[in-house]
VEXDREN-2710 file (C-alpha; in Angstrom, 1 decimal):
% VEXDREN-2710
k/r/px/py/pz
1/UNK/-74.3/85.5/-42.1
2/UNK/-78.0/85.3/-42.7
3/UNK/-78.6/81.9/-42.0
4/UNK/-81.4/82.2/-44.4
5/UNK/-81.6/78.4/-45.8
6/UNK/-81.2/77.3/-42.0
7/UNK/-84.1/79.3/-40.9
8/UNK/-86.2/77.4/-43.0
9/UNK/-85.9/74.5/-41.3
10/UNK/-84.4/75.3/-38.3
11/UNK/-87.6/74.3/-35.9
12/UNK/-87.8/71.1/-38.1
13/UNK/-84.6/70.1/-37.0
14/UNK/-84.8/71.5/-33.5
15/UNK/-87.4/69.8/-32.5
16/UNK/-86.7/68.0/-29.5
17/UNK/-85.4/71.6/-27.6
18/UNK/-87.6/72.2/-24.5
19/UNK/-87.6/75.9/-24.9
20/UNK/-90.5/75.9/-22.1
21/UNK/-87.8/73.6/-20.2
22/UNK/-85.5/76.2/-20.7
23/UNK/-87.6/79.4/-19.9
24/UNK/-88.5/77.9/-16.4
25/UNK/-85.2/77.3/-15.9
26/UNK/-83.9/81.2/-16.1
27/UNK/-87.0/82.1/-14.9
28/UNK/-85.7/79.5/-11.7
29/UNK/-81.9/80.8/-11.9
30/UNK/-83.1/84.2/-11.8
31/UNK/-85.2/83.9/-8.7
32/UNK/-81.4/82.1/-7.0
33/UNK/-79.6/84.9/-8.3
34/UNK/-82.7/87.5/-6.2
35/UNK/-83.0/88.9/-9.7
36/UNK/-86.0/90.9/-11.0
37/UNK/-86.0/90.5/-15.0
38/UNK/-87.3/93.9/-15.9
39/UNK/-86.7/94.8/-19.1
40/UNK/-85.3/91.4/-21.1
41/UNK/-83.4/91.0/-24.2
42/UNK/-83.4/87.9/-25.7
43/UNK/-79.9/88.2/-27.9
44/UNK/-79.6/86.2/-31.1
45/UNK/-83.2/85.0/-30.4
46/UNK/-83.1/83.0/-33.5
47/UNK/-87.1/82.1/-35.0
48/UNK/-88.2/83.7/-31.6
49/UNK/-89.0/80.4/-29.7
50/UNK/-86.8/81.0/-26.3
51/UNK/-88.3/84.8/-26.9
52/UNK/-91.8/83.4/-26.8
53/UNK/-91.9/81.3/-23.7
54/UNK/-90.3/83.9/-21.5
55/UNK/-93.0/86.1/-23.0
56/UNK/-95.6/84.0/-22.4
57/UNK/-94.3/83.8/-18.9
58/UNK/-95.0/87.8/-18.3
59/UNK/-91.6/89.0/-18.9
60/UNK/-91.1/92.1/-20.7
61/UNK/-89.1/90.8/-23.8
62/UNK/-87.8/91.8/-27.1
63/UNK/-86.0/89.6/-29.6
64/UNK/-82.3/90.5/-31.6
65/UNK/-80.8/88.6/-34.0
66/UNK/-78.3/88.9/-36.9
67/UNK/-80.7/86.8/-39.6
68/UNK/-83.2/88.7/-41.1
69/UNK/-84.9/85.4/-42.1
70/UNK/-84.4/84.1/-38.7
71/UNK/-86.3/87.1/-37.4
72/UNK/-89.1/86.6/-40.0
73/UNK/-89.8/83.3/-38.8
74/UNK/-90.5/84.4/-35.4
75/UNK/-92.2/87.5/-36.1
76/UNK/-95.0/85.0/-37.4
77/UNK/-95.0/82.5/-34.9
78/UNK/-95.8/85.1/-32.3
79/UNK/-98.5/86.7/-34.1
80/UNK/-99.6/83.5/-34.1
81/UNK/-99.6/83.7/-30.3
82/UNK/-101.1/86.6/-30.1
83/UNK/-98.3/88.3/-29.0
84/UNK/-96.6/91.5/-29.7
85/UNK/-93.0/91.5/-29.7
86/UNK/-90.3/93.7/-30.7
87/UNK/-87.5/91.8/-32.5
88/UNK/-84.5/93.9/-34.0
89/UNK/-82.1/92.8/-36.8
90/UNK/-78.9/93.6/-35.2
91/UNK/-75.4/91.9/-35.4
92/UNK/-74.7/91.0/-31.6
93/UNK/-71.2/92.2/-31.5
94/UNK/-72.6/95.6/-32.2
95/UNK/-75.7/96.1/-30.7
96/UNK/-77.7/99.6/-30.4
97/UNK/-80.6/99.4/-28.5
98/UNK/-83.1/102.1/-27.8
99/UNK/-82.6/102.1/-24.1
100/UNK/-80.8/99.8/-21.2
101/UNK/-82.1/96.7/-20.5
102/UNK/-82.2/94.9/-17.2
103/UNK/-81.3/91.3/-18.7
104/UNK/-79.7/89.9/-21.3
105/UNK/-80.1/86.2/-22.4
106/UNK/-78.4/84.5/-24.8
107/UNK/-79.5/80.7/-25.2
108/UNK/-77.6/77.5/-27.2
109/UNK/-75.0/78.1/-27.9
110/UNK/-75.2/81.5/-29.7
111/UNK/-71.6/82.9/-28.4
112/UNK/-70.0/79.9/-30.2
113/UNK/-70.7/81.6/-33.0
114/UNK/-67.9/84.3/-32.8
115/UNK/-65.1/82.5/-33.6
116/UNK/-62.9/85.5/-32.4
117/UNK/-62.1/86.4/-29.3
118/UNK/-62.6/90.3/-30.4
119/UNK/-65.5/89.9/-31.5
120/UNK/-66.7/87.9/-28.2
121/UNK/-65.8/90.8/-25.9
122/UNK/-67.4/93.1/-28.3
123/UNK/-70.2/91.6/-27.6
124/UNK/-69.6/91.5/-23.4
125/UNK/-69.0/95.1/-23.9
126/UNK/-72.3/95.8/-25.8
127/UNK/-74.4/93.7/-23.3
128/UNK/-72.6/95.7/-20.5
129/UNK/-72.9/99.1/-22.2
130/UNK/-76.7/98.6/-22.0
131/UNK/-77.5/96.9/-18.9
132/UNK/-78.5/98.7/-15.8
133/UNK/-76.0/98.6/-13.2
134/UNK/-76.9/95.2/-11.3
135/UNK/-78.1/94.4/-14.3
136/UNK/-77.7/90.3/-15.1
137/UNK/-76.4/88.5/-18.2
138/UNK/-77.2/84.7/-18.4
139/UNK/-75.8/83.0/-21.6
140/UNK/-74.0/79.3/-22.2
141/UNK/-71.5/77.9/-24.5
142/UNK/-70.7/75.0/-25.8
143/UNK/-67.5/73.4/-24.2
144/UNK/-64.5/72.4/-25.7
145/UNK/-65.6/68.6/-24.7
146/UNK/-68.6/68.9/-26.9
147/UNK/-66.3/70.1/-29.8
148/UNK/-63.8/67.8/-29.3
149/UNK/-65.3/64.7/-28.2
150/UNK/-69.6/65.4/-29.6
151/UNK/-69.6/66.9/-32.5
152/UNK/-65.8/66.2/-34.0
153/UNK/-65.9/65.0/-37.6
154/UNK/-69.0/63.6/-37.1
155/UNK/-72.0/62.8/-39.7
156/UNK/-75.6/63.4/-38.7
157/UNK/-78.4/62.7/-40.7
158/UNK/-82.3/64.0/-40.0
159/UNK/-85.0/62.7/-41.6
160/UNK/-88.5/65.1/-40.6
161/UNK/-91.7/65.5/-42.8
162/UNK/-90.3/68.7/-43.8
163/UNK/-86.4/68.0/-44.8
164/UNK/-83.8/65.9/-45.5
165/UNK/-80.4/67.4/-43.4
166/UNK/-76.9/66.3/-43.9
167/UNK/-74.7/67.8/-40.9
168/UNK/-70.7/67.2/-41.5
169/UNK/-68.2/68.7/-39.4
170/UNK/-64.9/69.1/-39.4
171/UNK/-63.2/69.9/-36.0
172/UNK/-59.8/72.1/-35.7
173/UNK/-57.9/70.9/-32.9
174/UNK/-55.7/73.9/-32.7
175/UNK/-58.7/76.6/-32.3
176/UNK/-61.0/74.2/-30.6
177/UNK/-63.6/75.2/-34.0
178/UNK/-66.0/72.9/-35.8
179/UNK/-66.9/73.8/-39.4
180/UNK/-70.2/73.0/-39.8
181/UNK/-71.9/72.5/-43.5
182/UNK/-75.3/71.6/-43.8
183/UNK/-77.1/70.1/-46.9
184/UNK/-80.6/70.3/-47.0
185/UNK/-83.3/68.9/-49.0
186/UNK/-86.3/70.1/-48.6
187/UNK/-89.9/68.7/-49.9
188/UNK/-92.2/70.3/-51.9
189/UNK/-94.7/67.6/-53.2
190/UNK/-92.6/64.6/-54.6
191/UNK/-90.1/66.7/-55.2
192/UNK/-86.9/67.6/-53.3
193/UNK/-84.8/70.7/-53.7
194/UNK/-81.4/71.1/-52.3
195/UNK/-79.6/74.4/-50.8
196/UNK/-76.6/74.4/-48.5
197/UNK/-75.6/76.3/-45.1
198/UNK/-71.8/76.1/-44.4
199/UNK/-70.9/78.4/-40.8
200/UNK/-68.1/77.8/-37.9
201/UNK/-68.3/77.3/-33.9
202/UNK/-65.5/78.0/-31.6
203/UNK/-65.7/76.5/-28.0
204/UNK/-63.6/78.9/-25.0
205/UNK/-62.2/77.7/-22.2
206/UNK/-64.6/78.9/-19.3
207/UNK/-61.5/81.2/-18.0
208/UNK/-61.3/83.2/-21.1
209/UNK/-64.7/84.0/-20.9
210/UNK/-64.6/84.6/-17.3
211/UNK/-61.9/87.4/-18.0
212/UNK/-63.6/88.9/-21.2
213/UNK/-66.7/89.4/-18.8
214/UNK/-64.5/91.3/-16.4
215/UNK/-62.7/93.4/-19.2
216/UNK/-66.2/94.5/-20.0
217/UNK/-67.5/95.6/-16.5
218/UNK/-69.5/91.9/-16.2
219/UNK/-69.0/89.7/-12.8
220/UNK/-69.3/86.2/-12.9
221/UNK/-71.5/84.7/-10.3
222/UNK/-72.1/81.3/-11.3
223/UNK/-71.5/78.5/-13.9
224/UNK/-74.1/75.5/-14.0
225/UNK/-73.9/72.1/-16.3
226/UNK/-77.1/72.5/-18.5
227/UNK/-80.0/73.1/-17.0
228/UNK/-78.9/72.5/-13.5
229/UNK/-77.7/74.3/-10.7
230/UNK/-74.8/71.8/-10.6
231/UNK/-71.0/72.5/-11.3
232/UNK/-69.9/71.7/-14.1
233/UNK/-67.6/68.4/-14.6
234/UNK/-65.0/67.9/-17.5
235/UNK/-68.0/65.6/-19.5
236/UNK/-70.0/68.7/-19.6
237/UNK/-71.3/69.6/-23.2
238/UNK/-73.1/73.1/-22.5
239/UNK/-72.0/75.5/-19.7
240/UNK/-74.4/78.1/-18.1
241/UNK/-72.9/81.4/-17.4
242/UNK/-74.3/83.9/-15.5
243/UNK/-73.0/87.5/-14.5
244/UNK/-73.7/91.0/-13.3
245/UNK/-72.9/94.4/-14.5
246/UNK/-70.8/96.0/-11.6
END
C-alpha cells in the first residue's frame, strides 16, 4: 500500500508523538539490554522522524519503508537537517539489505500492519536473516485492548492548519482487526480538496508473537508498557518488544 494520501499529512496529524521522547527511550533500553547499536535499521521508518532523532543522536542509521511517498517526505526533512541518510523502499516482509545490521527498530505500531500471521513471521525471519548474531530487535504493537476497547468503532475528527481528517473504524472482534478509513481534506487557499486512505490493523496476543520470534531464531528478553521499563498490565495500549538473534 503506498500510503501516499496519508503521507501528506501524516506529521500534521502526528503531531503530538515525542519522537525525541521515543529515541531516548531505545537509546535508554538499549544501554539495560548492555547493547551497542552499531549498525541500525529503522524498519518502516515512515516520513523518517524516529530515523532522524536516533541519527541526530550519533547512531549509524538508515531508513526502510514500503511507501515510496512516505520515503519522500523524509528524504527532505533530513536534508533539511543536514543529514545524510540512506532510506530504502522495501516491503518489510521481504527485506534485502546490502549487509547485516546490528539493530532493527520498528516503532508505532508498524507490525499491526500485517494482518497475517505469515506475513508477520516473514518479517521476524528477514530481521533475523540480517542481524548479526547478538544482534537486537526492539519493536511494539498495539494490543488487543487498544483495538478492542481504544480505537473500536470509534470517530475521530482533527482539525490542523493543514487538514481536515475524518478517522472511522470498524473493529472485527473475531480477528482482533480495525479497518481504518481516512477522509481528508486538505487546504489549499480557501479551497479544500478531498482524497481518501482506507488500510487494516491487526492486534496479536503477546504469546503469538513471542513464538513467531522464536520460529525465526529471535529471543525475547523483555516486554515494557510504552515507554517504560514496566510490565505490562491488561489496560496496556502499546507493548514494547525487545529480542535477540541467537
Amino acid at each position: 500500500m503506498s500510503y501516499s494520501s496519508f503521507a501528506q499529512y501524516y506529521d500534521s496529524l502526528t503531531h503530538n508523538v515525542d519522537y525525541a521522547g521515543r529515541a531516548e527511550y531505545f537509546c535508554t533500553l538499549f544501554k539495560k539490554l548492555n547493547h551497542s547499536t552499531g549498525i541500525t535499521l529503522d524498519l518502516a521508518c515512515g516520513t523518517g522522524n524516529l530515523t532522524i532523532e536516533l541519527a541526530k543522536r550519533g547512531i549509524d542509521v538508515y531508513g526502510i519503508d514500503g511507501s515510496a511517498s512516505m520515503l519522500s517526505v523524509a528524504h527532505q526533512k533530513a536534508a533539511d537537517e543536514g543529514l545524510v541518510i540512506l532510506f530504502l523502499c522495501q516491503q518489510m516482509q521481504s527485506i534485502d539489505l546490502y549487509g547485516t545490521v546490528d539493530t532493527v527498530v520498528c516503532a508505532l505500531d508498524s507490525i499491526n500492519h500485517m494482518t497475517s500471521e505469515s506475513d508477520v513471521l516473514k518479517t521476524f525471519e528477514r530481521v533475523s536473516l540480517f542481524l548479526n548474531p547478538g544482534g537486537c530487535f526492539i519493536f511494539d504493537i498495539n494490543s488487543i485492548y487498544k483495538h478492542k476497547y481504544v480505537l473500536a468503532n470509534n470517530i475521530f475528527v482533527y482539525d490542523t492548519d493543514d487538514v481536515y481528517c475524518v478517522w472511522q473504524n470498524r473493529f472485527e472482534e473475531k480477528s482482533n482487526r480495525v479497518g481504518i478509513s481516512l477522509d481528508f481534506f486538505g487546504r489549499e487557499g480557501n479551497t479544500y480538496y478531498r482524497s481518501s486512505e482506507h488500510f487494516y490493523e491487526r492486534a496479536y496476543s503477546t504469546n503469538l508473537i513471542v513464538s513467531m520470534l522464536e520460529k525465526a531464531g529471535l529471543k525475547m528478553v523483555g516486554l515494557f508498557d510504552d515507554l517504560s521499563f514496566d510490565a505490562p498490565n491488561d489496560k496496556t495500549e502499546r507493548i514494547i518488544v525487545a529480542a535477540i538473534k541467537k
